[in-house]
VMD Tcl script that draws the C-alpha trace (Angstrom):
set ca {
  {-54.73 -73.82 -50.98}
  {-55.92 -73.96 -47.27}
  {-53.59 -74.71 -44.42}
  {-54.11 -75.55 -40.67}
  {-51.94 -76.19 -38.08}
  {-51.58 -79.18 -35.94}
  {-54.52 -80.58 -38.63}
  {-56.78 -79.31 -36.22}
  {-59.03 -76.41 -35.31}
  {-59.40 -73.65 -38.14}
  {-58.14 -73.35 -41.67}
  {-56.47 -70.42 -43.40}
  {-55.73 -69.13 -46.82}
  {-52.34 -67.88 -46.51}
  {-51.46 -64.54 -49.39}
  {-48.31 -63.78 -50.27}
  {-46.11 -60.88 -52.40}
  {-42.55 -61.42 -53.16}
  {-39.90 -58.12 -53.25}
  {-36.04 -58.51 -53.04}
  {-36.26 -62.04 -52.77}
  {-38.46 -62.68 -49.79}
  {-41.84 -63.28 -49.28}
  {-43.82 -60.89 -47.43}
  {-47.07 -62.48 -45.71}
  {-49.64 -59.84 -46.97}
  {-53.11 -61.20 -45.99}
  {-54.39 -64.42 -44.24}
  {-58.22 -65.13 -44.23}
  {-60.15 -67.93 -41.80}
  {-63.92 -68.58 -41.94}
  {-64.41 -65.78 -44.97}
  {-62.60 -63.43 -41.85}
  {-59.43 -61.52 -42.80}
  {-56.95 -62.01 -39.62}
  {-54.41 -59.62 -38.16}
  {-51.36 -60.19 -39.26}
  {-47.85 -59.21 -38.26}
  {-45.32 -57.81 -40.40}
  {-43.56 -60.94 -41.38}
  {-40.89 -61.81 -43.94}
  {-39.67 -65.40 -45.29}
  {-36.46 -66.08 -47.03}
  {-33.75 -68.45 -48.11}
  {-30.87 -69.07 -45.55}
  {-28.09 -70.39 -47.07}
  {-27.92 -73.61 -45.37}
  {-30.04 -76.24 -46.34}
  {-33.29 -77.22 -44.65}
  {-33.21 -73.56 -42.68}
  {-35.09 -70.73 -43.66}
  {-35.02 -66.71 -42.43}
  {-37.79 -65.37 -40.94}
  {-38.49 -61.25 -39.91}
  {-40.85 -60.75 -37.57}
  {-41.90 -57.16 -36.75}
  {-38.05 -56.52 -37.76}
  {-36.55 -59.16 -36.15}
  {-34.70 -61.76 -38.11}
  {-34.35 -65.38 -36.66}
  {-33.59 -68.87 -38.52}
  {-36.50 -71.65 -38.61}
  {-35.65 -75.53 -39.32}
  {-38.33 -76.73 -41.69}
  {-38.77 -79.93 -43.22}
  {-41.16 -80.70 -46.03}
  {-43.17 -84.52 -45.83}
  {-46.16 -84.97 -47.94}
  {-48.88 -82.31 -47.67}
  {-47.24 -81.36 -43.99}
  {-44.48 -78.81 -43.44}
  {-42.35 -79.11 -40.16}
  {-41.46 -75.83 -38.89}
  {-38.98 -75.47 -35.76}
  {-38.86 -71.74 -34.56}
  {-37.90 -70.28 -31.56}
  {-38.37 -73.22 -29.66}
  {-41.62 -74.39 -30.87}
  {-42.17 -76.91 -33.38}
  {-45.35 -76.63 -35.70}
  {-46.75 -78.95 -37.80}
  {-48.33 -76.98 -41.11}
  {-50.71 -79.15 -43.41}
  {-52.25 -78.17 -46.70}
  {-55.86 -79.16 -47.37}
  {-57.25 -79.27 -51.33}
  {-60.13 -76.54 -50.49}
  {-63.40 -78.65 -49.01}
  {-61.34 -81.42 -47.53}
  {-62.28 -83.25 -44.54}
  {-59.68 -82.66 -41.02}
  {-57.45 -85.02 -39.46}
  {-57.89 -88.13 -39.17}
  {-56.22 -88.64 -35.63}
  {-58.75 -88.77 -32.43}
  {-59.20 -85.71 -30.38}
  {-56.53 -86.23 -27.68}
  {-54.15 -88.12 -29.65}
  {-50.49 -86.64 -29.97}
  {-48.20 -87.22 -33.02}
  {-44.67 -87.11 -32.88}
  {-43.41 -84.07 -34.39}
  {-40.65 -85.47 -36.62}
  {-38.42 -88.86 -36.48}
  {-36.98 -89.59 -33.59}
  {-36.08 -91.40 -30.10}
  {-38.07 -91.21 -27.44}
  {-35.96 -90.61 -24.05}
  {-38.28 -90.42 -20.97}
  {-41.93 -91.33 -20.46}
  {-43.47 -89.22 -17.84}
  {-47.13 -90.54 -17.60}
  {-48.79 -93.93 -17.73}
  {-52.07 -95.19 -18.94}
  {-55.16 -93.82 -16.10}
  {-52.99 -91.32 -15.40}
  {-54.89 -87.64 -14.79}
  {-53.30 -84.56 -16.95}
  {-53.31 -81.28 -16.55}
  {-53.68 -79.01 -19.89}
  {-49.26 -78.29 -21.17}
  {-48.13 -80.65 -18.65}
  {-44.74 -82.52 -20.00}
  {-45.88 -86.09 -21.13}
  {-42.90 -87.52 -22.61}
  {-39.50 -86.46 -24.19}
  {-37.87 -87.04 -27.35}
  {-35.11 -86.39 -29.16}
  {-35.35 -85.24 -32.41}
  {-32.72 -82.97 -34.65}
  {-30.07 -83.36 -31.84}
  {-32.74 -81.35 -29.97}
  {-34.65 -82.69 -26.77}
  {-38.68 -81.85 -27.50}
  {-41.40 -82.01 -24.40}
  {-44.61 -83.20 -26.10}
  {-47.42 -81.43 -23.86}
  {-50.61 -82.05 -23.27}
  {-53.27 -80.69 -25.48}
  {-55.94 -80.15 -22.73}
  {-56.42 -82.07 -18.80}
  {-57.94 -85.52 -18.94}
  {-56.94 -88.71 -18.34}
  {-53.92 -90.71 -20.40}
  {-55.90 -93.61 -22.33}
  {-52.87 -94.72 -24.12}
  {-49.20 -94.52 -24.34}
  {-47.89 -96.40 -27.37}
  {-44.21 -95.64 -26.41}
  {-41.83 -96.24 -24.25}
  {-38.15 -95.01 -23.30}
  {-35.77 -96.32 -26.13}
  {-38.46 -96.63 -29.13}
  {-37.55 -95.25 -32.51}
  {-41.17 -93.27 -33.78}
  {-41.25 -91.85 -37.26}
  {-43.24 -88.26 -37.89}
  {-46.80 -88.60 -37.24}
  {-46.80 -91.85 -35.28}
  {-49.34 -91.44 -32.70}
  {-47.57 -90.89 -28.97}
  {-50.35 -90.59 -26.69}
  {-54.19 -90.77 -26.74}
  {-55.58 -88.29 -24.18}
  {-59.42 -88.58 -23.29}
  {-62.13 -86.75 -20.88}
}
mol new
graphics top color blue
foreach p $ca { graphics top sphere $p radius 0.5 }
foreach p [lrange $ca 0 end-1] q [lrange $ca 1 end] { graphics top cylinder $p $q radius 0.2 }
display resetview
């Protein structure tokens, strides 16, 4: 199975090797290229929806949540959207530019407006999601085509936030 993240840019065949009960992330291979790795470890946490995660020997908690073919990971302050792809697959089907909303939620501020110039990480809107405020950031600088929320509005994971273009 290959995976990408964010549906966009590269795809990797993830390899695995269980001991103790955890998964230990033994290989991962892009374009035909075997990738460095870190020493990571997965496990079960014993609440639901939460997994453990030991990273070069560090152990931390991720939130993940499971819809369709994507796999919604929340870990040390990030959020990252996993997909898997049947091998040959075409990519996403969202624009270039366009930003989904990470999970269901409420969206609390809008910071930009349509013609609006962007630089690349700047802070385009917030939403709550999970009790948890989340800054969606832009991708890369252009200018704001459109904004299909505003301050209030209910989105569902995946719905399309903003459209960014050159």
């Amino acid at each position: 199975m290959e995976w990408s993240i964010d549906n966009s840019g590269p795809r990797y065949i993830a390899s695995f090797s269980e001991t103790d009960g955890k998964l230990k992330l033994s290989k991962i291979v892009s374009d035909n290229n075997e990738q460095l790795i870190p020493d990571i470890s997965i496990s079960r946490d014993e609440k639901p929806g939460r997994i453990l995660i030991e990273l070069e020997g560090v152990t931390s908690f991720a939130h993940v949540i499971r819809s369709d073919d994507k796999w919604w990971i929340h870990f040390q302050g990030h959020i990252y959207v996993t997909n898997m792809h049947e091998p040959g697959s075409k990519d996403s089907s969202l624009s270039e530019g366009s930003l989904s909303a990470p999970m269901p939620g409420t969206i609390l501020d809008v910071l930009v407006k349509s013609g609006q110039r962007v630089r690349q990480g700047q802070t385009l809107l917030i939403m709550e999601a999970m009790k948890m405020e989340h800054r969606i950031q832009a991708p890369k600088a252009g200018e704001v085509t459109v904004v299909h929320f505003q301050k209030g509005d209910r989105v569902d994971m995946g719905q399309n936030l903003v459209e960014i273009g050159e």
